[in-house]
C-alpha positions in Angstrom: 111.7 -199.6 -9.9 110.2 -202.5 -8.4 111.3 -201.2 -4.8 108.9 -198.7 -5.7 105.9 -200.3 -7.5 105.1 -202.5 -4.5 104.6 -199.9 -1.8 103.0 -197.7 -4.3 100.8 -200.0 -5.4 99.7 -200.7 -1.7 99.4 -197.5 -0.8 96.8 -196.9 -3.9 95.1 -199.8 -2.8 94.7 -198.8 1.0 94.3 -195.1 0.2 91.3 -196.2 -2.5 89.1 -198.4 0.2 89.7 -195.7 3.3 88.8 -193.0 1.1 85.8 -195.1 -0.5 84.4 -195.8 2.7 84.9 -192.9 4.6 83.2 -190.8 1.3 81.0 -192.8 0.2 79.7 -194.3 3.5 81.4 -193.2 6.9 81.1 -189.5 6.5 79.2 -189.0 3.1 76.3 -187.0 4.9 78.3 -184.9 7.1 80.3 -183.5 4.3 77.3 -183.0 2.3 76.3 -180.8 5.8 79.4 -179.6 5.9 79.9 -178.2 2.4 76.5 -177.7 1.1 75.7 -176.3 -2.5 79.4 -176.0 -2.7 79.8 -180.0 -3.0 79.4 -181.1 -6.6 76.4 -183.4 -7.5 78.3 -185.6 -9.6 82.3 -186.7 -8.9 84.7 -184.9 -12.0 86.5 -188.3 -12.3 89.4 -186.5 -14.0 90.8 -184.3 -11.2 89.8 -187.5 -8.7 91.9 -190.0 -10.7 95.0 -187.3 -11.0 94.8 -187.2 -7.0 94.1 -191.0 -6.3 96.7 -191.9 -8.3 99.6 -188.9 -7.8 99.0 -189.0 -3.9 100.0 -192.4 -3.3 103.4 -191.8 -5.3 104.4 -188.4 -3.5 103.6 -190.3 0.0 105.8 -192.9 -1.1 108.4 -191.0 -2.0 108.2 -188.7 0.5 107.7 -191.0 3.7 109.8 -194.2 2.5 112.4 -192.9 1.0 115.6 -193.3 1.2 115.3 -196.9 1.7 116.6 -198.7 4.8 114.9 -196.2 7.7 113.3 -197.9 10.9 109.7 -198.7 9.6 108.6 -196.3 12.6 110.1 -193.5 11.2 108.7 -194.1 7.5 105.0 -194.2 9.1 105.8 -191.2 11.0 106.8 -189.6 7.5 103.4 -190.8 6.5 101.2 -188.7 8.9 103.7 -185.5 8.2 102.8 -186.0 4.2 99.3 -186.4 5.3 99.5 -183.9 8.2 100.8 -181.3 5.3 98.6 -182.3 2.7 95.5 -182.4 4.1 96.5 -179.2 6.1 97.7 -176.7 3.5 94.1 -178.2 1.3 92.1 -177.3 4.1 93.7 -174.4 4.9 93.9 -172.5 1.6 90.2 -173.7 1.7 89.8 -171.4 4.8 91.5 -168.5 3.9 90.1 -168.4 0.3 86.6 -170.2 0.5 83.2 -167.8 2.0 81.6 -171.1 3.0 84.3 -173.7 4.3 84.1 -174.8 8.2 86.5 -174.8 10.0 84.8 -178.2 11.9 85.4 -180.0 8.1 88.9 -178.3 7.9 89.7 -180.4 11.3 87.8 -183.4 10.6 89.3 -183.4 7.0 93.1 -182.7 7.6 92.2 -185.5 10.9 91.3 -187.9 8.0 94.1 -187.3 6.0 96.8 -187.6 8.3 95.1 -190.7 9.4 94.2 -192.8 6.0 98.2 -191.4 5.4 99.3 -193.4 7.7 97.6 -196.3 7.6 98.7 -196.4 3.6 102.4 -195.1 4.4 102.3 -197.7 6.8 101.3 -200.3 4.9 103.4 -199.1 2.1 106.3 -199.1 4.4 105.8 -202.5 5.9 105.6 -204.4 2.1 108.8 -202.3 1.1 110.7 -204.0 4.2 109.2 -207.2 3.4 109.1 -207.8 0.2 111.9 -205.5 -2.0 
């Protein structure tokens, strides 16, 4: 369990700040441009807290284990999980959505893949060193 909590843990943590920043600060406006009316005027804290705190735990899973891979493969793992999970978000968002652009599809699934590595990343790096 513990070979689990750590990277988890830091994976919440780096996942939480890059996502803060780039939402609330970095790129708030442009995906207020972006989406429009569709964006919400108020976060729904309940569906946010089910993704800030499930995500973390699938990219652990998915990108770290089984234990004992070169760390360079685990953050390559990372980017797939963000690569996909971004990707099929934005996607379905295309292909079901009348207003969704296809710019905040790219710059989106972009994001993803890249706050997913940096948190796999880190992730991986305290599982090596510290379980």
């Amino acid at each position: 369990m513990t070979s689990f909590l750590k990277p988890y843990l830091v994976a919440l943590l780096v996942m939480g700040v890059l996502d803060a920043l780039w939402l609330g600060v970095l790129a708030r406006d442009f995906y207020r441009q972006e989406m429009g009316a569709q964006m919400a005027e108020q976060v729904r804290w309940l569906p946010a807290a089910l993704f800030y705190f499930g995500y973390p735990a699938a990219l652990v899973a998915l990108a770290l284990f089984p234990a004992g891979q070169p760390l360079a493969h685990q953050v390559a793992r990372a980017a797939l999980v963000g690569l996909v999970g971004y990707g099929v978000y934005d996607l379905t968002n295309l292909a079901t959505l009348q207003h969704w652009p296809v710019r905040l599809a790219v710059v989106d699934t972009a994001w993803g893949c890249f706050a997913s590595t940096l948190a796999g990343g880190a992730a991986a790096w305290v599982a090596q060193r510290y379980s």
